[in-house]
VOBA-1610 file (N, C-alpha, C; in pm, whole numbers, padded with zeros to 5 digits, always signed):
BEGIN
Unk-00512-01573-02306Unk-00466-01472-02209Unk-00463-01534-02069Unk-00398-01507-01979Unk-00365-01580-01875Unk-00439-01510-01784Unk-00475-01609-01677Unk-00643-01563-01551Unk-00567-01469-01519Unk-00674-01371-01417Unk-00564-01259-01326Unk-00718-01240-01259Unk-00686-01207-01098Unk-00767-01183-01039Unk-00707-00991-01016Unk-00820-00917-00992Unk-00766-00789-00897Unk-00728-00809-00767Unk-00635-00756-00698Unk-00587-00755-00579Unk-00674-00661-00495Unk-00764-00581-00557Unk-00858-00502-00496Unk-00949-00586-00434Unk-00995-00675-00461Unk-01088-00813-00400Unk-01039-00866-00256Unk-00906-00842-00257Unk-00881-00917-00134Unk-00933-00885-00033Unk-00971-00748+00014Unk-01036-00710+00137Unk-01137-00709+00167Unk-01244-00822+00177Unk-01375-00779+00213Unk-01328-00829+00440Unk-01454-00871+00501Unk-01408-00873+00582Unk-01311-00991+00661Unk-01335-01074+00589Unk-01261-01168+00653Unk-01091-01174+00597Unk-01042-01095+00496Unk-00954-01045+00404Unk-00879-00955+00476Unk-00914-00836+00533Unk-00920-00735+00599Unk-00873-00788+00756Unk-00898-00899+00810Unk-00854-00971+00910Unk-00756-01058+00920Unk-00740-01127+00803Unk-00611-01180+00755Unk-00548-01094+00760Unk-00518-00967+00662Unk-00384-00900+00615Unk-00303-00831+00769Unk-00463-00829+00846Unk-00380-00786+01010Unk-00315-00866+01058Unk-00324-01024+01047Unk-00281-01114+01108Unk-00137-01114+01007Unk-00170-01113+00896Unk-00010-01083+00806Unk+00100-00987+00859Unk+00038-00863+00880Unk+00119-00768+00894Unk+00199-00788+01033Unk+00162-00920+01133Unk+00184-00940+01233Unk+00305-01059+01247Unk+00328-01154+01111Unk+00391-01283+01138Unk+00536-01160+01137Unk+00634-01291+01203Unk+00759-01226+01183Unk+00822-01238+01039Unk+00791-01303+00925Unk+00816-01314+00861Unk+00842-01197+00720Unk+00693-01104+00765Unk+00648-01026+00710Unk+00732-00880+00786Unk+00802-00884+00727Unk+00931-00760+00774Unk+00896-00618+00753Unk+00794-00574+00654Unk+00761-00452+00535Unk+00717-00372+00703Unk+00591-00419+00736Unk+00494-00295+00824Unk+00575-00288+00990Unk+00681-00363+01026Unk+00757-00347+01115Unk+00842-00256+01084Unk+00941-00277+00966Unk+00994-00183+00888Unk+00980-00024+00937Unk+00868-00056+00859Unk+00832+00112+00802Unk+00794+00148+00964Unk+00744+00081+01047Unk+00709+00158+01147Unk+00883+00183+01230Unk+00881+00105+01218Unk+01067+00177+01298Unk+01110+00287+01214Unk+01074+00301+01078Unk+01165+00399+01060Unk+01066+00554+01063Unk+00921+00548+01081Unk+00873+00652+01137Unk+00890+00690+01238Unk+00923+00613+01395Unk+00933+00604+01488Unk+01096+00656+01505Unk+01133+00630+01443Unk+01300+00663+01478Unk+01333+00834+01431Unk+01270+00857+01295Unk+01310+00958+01233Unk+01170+01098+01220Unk+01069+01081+01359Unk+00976+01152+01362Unk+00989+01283+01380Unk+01079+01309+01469Unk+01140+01424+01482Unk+01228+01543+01330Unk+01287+01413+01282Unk+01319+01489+01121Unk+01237+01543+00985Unk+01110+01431+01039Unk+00968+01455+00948Unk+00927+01577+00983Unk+00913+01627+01109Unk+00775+01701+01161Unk+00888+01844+01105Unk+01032+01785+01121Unk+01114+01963+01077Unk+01118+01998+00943Unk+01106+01857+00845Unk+01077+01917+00700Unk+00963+01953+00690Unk+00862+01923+00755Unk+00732+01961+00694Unk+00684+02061+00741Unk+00651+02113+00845Unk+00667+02203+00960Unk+00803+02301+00931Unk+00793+02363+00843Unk+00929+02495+00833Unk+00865+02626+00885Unk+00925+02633+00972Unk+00898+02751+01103Unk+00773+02719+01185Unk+00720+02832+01110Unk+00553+02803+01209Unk+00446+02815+01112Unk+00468+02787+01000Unk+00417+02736+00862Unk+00308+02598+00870Unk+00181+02588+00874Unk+00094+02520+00876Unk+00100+02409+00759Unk+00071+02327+00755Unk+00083+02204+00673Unk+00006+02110+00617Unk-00044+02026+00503Unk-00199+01959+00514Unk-00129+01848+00454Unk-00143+01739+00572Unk-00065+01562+00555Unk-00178+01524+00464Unk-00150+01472+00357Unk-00253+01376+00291Unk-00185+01265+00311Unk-00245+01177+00286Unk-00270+01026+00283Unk-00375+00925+00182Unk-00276+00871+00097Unk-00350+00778+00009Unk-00311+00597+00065Unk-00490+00578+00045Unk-00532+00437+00104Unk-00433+00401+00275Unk-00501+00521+00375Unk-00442+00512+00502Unk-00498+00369+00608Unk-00544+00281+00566Unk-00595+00207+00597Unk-00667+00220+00797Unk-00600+00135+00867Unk-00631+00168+01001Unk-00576+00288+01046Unk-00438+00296+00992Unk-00389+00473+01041Unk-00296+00426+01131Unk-00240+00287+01134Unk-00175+00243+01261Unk-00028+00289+01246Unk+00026+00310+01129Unk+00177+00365+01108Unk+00166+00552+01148Unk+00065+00524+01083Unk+00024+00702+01040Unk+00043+00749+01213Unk-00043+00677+01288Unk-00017+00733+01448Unk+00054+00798+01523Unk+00167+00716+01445Unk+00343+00749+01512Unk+00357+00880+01492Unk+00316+00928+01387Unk+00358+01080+01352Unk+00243+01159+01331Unk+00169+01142+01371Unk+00029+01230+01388Unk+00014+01242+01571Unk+00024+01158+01637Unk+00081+01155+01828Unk+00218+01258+01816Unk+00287+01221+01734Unk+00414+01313+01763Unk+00394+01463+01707Unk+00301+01480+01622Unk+00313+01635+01523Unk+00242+01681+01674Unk+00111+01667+01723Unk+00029+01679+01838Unk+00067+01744+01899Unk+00193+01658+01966Unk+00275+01652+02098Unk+00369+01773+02064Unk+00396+01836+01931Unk+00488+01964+01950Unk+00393+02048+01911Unk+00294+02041+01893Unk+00189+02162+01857Unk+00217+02197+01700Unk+00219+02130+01664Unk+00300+02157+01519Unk+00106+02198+01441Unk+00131+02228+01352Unk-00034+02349+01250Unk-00031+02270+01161Unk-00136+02160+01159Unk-00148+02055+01063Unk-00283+01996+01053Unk-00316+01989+00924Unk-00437+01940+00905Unk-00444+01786+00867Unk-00484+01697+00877Unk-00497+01583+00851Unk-00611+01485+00749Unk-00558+01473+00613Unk-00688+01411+00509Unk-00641+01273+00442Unk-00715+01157+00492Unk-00707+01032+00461Unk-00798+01039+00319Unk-00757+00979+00225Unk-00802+00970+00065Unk-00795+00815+00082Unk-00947+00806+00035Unk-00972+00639-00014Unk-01101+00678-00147Unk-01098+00545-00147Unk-01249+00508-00247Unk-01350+00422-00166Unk-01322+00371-00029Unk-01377+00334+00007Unk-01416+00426+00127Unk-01563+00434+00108Unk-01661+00499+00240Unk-01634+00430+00350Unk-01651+00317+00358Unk-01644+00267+00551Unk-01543+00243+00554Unk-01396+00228+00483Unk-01301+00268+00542Unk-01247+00405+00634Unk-01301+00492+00532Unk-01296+00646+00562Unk-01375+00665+00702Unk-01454+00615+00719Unk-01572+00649+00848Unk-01500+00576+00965Unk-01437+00465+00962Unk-01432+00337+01040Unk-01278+00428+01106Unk-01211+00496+01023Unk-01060+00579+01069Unk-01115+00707+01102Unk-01216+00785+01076Unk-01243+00894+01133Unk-01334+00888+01255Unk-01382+00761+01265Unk-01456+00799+01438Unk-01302+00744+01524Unk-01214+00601+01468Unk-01131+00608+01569Unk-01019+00718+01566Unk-01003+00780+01464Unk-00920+00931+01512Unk-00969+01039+01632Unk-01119+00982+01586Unk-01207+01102+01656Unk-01191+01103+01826Unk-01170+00955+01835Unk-01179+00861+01963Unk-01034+00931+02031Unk-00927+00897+01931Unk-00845+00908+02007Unk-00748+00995+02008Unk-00787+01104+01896Unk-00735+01240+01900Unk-00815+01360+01858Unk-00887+01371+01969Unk-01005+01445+01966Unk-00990+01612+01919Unk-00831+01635+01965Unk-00806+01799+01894Unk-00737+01775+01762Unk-00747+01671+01715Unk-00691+01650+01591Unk-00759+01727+01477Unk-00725+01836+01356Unk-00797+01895+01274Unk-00811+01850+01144Unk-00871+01712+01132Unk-00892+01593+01032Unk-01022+01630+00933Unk-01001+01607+00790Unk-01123+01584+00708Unk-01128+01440+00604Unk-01189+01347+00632Unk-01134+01267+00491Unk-01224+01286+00327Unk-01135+01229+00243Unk-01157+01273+00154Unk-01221+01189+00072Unk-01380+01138+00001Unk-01386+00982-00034Unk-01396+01018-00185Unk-01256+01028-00237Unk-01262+01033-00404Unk-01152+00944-00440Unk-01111+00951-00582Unk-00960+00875-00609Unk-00856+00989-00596Unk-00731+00920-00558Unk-00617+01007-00534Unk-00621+01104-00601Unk-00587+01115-00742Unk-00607+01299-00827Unk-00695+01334-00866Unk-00765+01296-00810Unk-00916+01411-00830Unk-00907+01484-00659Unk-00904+01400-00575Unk-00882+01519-00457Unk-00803+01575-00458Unk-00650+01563-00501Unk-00538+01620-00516Unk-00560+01723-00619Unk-00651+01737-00749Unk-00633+01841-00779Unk-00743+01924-00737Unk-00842+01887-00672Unk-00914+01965-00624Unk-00835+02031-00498Unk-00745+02013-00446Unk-00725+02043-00305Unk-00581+02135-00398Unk-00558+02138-00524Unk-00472+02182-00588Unk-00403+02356-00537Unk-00542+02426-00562Unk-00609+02552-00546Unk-00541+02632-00425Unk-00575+02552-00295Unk-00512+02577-00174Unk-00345+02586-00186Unk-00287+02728-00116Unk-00187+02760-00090Unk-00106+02649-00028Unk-00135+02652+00089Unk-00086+02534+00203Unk-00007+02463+00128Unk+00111+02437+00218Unk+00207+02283+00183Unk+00124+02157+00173Unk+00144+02088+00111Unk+00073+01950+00129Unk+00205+01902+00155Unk+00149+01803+00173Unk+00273+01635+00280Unk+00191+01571+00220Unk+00205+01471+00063Unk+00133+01355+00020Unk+00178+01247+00095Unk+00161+01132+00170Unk+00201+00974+00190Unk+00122+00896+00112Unk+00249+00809+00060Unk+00221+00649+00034Unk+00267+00613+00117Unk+00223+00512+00204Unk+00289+00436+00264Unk+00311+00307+00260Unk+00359+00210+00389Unk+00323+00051+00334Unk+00363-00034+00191Unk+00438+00045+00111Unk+00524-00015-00027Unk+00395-00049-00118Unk+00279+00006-00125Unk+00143-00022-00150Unk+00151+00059-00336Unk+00327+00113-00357Unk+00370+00140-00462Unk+00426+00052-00559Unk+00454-00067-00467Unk+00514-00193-00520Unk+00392-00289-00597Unk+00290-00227-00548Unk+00135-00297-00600Unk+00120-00299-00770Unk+00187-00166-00860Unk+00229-00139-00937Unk+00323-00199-01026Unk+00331-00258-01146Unk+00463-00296-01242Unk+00529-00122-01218Unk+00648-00145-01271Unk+00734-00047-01321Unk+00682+00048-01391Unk+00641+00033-01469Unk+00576+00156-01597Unk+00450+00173-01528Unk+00410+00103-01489Unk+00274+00182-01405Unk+00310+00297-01301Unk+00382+00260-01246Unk+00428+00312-01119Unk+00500+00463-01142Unk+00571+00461-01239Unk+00612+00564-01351Unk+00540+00686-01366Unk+00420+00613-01423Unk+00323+00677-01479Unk+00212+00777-01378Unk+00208+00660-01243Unk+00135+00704-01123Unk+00212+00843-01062Unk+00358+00864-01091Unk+00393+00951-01002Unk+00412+01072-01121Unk+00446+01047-01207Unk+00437+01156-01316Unk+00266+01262-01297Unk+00145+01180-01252Unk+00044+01189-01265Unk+00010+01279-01173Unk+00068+01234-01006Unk+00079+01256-00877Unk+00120+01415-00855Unk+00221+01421-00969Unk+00345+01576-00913Unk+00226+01647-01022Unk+00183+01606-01131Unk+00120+01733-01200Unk-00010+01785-01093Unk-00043+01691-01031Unk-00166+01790-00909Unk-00118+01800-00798Unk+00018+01822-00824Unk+00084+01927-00687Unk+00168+02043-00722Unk+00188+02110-00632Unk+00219+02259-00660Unk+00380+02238-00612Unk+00513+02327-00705Unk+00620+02319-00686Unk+00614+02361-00507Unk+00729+02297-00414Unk+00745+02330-00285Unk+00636+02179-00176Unk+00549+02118-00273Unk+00484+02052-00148Unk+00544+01871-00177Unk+00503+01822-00091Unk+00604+01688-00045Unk+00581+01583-00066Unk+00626+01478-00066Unk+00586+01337-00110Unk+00667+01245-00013Unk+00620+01155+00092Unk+00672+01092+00128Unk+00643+00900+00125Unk+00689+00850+00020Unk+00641+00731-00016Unk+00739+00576+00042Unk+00688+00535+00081Unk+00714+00408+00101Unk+00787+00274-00029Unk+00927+00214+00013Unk+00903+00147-00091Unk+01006+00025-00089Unk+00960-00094-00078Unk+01065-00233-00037Unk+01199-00202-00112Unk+01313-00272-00044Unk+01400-00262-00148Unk+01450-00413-00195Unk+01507-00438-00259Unk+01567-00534-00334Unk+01677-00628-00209Unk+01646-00761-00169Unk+01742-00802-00119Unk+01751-00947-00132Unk+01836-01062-00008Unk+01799-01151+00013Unk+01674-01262-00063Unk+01697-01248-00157Unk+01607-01331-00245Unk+01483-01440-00120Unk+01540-01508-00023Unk+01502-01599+00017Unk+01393-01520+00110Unk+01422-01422+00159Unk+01364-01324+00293Unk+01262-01228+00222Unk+01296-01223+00074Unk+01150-01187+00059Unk+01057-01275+00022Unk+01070-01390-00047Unk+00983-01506-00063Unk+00935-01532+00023Unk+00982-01535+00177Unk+00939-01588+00340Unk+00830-01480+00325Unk+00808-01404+00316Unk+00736-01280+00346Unk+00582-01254+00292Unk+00583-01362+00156Unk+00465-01394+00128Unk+00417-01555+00107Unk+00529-01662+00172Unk+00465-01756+00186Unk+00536-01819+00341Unk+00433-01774+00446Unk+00497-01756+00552Unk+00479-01905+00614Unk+00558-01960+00729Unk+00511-02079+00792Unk+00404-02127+00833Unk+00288-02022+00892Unk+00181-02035+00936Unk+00074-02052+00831Unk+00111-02053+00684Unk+00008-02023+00619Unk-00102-01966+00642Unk-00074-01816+00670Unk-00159-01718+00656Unk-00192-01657+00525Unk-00058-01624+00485Unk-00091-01570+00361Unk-00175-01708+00241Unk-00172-01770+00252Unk-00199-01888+00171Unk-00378-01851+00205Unk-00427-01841+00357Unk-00578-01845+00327Unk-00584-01704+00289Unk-00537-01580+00300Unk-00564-01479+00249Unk-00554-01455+00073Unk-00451-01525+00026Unk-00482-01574-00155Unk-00637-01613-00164Unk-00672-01745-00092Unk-00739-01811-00131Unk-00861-01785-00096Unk-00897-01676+00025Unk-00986-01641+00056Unk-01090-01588-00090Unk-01040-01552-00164Unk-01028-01430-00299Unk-01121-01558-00397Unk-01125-01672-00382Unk-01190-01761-00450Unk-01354-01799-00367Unk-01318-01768-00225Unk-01426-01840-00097Unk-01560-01675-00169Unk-01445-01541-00172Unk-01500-01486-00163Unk-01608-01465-00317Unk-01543-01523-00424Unk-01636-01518-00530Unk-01788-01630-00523Unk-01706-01758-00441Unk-01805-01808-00420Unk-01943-01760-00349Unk-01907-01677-00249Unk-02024-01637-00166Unk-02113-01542-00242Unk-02043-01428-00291Unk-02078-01274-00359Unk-02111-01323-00511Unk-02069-01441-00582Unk-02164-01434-00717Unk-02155-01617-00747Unk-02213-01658-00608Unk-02303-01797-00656Unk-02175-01888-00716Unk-02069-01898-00663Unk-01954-01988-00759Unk-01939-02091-00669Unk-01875-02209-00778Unk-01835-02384-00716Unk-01704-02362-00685Unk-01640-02301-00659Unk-01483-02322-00676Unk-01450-02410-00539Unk-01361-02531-00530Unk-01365-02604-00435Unk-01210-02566-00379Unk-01226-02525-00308Unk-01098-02437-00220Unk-00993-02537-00241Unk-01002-02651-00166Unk-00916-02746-00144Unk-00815-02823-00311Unk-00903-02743-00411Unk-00823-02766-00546Unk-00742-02697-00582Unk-00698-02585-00499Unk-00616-02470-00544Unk-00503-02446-00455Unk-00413-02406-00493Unk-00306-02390-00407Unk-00269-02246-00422Unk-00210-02165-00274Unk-00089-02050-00292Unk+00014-02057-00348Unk+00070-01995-00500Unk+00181-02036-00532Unk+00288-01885-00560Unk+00318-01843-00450Unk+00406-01695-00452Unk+00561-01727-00559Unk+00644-01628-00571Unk+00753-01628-00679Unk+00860-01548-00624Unk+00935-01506-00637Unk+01020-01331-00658Unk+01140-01374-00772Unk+01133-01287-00867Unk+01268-01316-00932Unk+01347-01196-00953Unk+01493-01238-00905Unk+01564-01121-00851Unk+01616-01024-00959Unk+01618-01071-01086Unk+01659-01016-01198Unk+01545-00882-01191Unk+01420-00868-01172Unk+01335-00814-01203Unk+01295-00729-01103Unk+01329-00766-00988Unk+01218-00776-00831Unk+01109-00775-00825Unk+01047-00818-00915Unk+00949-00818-00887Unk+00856-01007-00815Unk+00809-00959-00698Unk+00746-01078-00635Unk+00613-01082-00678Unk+00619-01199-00683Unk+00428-01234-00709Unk+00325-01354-00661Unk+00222-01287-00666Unk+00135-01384-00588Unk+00056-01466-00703Unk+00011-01564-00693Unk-00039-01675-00800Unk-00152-01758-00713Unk-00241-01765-00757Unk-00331-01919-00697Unk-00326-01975-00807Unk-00262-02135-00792Unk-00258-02253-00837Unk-00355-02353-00860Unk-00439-02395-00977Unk-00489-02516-00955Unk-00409-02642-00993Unk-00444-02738-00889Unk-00387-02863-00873Unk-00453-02963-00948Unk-00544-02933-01053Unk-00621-03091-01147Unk-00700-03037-01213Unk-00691-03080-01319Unk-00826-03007-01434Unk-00933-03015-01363Unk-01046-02885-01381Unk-01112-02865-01306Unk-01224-02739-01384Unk-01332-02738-01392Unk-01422-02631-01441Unk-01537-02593-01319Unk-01532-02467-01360Unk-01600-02357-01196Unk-01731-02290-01247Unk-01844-02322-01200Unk-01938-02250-01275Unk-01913-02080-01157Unk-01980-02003-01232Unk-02021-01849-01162Unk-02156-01814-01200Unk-02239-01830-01106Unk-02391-01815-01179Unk-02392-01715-01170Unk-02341-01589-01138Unk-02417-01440-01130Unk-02335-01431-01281Unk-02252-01477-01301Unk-02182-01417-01453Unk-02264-01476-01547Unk-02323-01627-01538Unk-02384-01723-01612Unk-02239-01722-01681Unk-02148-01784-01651Unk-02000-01851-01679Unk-01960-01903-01671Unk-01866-02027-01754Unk-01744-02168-01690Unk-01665-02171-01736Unk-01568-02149-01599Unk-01441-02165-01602Unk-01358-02269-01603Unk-01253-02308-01684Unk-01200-02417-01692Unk-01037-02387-01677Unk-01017-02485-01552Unk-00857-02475-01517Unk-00751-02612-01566Unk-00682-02609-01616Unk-00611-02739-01654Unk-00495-02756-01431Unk-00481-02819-01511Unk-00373-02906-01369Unk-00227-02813-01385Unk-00191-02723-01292Unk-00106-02630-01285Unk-00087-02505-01310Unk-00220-02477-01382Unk-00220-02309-01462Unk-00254-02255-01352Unk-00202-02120-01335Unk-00181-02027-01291Unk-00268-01906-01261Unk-00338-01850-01157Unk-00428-01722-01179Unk-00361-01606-01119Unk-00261-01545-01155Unk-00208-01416-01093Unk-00300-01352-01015Unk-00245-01281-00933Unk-00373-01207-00761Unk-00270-01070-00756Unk-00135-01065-00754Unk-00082-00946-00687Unk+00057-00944-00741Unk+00078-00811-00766Unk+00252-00809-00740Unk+00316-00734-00615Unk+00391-00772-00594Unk+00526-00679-00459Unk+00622-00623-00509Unk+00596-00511-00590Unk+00756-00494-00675Unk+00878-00435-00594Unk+00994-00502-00636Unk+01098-00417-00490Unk+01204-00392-00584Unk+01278-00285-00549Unk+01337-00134-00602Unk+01483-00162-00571Unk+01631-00105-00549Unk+01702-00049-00541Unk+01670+00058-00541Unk+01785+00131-00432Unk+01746+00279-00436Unk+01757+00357-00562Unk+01908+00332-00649Unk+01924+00370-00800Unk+01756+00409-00887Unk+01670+00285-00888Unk+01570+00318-00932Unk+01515+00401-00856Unk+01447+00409-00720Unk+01378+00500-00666Unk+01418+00636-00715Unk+01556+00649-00727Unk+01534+00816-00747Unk+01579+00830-00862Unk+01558+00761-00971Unk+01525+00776-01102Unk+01397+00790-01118Unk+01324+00719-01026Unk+01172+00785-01057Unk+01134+00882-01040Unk+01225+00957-00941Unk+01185+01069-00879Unk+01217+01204-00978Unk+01322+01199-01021Unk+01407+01286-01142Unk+01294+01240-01236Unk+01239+01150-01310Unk+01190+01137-01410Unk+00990+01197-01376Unk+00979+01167-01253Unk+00811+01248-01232Unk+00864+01385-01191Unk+00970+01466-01177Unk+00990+01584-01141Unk+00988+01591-01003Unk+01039+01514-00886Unk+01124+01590-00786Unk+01257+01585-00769Unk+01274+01662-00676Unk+01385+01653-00593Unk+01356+01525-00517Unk+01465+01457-00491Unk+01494+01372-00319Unk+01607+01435-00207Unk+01475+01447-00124Unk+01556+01541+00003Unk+01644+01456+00082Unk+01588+01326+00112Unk+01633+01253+00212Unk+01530+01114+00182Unk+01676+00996+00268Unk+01577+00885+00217Unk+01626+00815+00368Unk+01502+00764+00418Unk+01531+00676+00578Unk+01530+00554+00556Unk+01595+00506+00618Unk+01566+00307+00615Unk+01613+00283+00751Unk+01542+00180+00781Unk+01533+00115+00904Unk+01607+00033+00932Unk+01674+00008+01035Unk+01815-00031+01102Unk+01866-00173+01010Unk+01797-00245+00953Unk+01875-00340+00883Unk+01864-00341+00732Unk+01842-00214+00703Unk+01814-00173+00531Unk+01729-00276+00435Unk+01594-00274+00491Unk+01526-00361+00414Unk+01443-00281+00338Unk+01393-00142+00395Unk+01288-00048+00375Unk+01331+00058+00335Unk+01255+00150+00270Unk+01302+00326+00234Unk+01168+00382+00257Unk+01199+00482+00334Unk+01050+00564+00320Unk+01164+00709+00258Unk+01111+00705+00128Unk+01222+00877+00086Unk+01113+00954+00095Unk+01150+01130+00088Unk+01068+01242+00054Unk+01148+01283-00020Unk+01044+01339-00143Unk+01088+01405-00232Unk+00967+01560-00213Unk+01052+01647-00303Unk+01015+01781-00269Unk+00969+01817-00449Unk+00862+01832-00513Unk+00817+01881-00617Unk+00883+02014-00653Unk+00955+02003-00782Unk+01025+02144-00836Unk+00956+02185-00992
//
């Protein structure tokens, strides 16, 4: 069976500092993206969601810093719009670390977060009348194969009530070359953020892995879209893990999968949408059509 690391590993803290420095190269097009097209089309959000003077409850799954989320939580504010605000993670000091700086910096904001997995708060929060506004954001849907992803939103609409919203994030299919740039950038950033994922087993369970034997080896193949991330070893090589009491043995070129980026055509997007049961109301993309943030409306 072929290695595979979780992509859930990548964030401890020095992980978590990389992916900021990622989300920053120019190369990395996705979180510029999506923020232009919140920024451009904020005004059209706050009127679907906000119908009349109808109160509203934005969820948010894995909102990380909240830095996209801003754009339209400053703007709902700013029209007085009746909205409640609930960030959903699994992680506690994420959740804490976004609710004192919400607290900081939108102090009449009427925020609760939520620290469970996505449908278990969702169907607990089922009950409640209120519109919900679910977000994915960040293409963090692309994290997903196909049939997973399928499966996630089929899952998603059964703990929501016909009438409430979904607004998800999701790369699209292009330029073969411009998305490869995107995860193996000039600066090799992304390269220590792969590889961090090895530094970090070393520290957290006692492992030899000698950094300098491994390489970043990213992919995209366009038939599929789907992009992927790989750490490479470069020479036969065996890794003890003393907290596992384990050895690992790498030949010269094999492969340890870390992540996928899956990217869409719109055709598929709203086949997914017809096939988990919504409607698609409207779909935005940002001035050079790299991105879609659609909403769909649960029927």
């Amino acid at each position: 069976m072929p290695k595979f690391l979780s992509s859930k590993y990548f964030y401890d803290k020095r992980g978590d500092k990389l992916f900021q420095e990622i989300m920053e190269l120019e190369e990395y097009y996705l979180t510029r993206s999506e923020f232009e097209i919140l920024n451009r089309y904020k005004d059209q959000f706050l009127n679907y969601f906000a119908i009349g003077d109808e109160s509203f409850h934005l969820i948010e799954f894995g909102a990380g810093d909240g830095l996209k989320t801003k754009v339209l939580l400053s703007h709902f504010l700013e029209n007085n719009a009746e909205f409640k605000y609930s960030p959903i993670d699994i992680s506690e000091n994420a959740l804490k670390s976004l609710m004192e700086d919400l607290g900081d910096t939108y102090p009449d904001l009427y925020r609760e977060s939520i620290h469970n997995d996505y449908f278990s708060a969702l169907h607990d929060l089922k009950k409640f009348s209120t519109r919900k506004v679910v977000m994915f954001l960040g293409s963090n849907i692309g994290n997903f194969r196909p049939n997973v992803a399928e499966t996630f939103l089929q899952n998603m609409k059964e703990e929501l009530n016909v009438g409430d919203y979904v607004l998800i994030g999701f790369d699209l299919k292009k330029d073969p070359e411009l998305i490869l740039k995107a995860y193996n950038d000039s600066k090799g950033i992304t390269k220590q953020f792969n590889l961090n994922l090895l530094s970090r087993i070393n520290r957290e369970l006692d492992a030899n892995f000698n950094i300098e034997s491994f390489d970043h080896d990213p992919s995209y193949d366009s038939s599929t879209g789907a992009a992927e991330s790989h750490i490479v070893s470069l020479t036969d090589q065996k890794v003890t893990v003393d907290a596992l009491g384990m050895v690992f043995s790498f030949s010269k070129g094999e492969k340890v999968f870390t992540e996928v980026s899956q990217k869409y055509s719109i055709e598929e997007i709203e086949a997914f949408a017809r096939i988990a049961g919504f409607q698609v109301l409207e779909n935005f993309y940002d001035s050079k059509g790299l991105f879609v943030d659609t909403l769909w409306k649960a029927i």
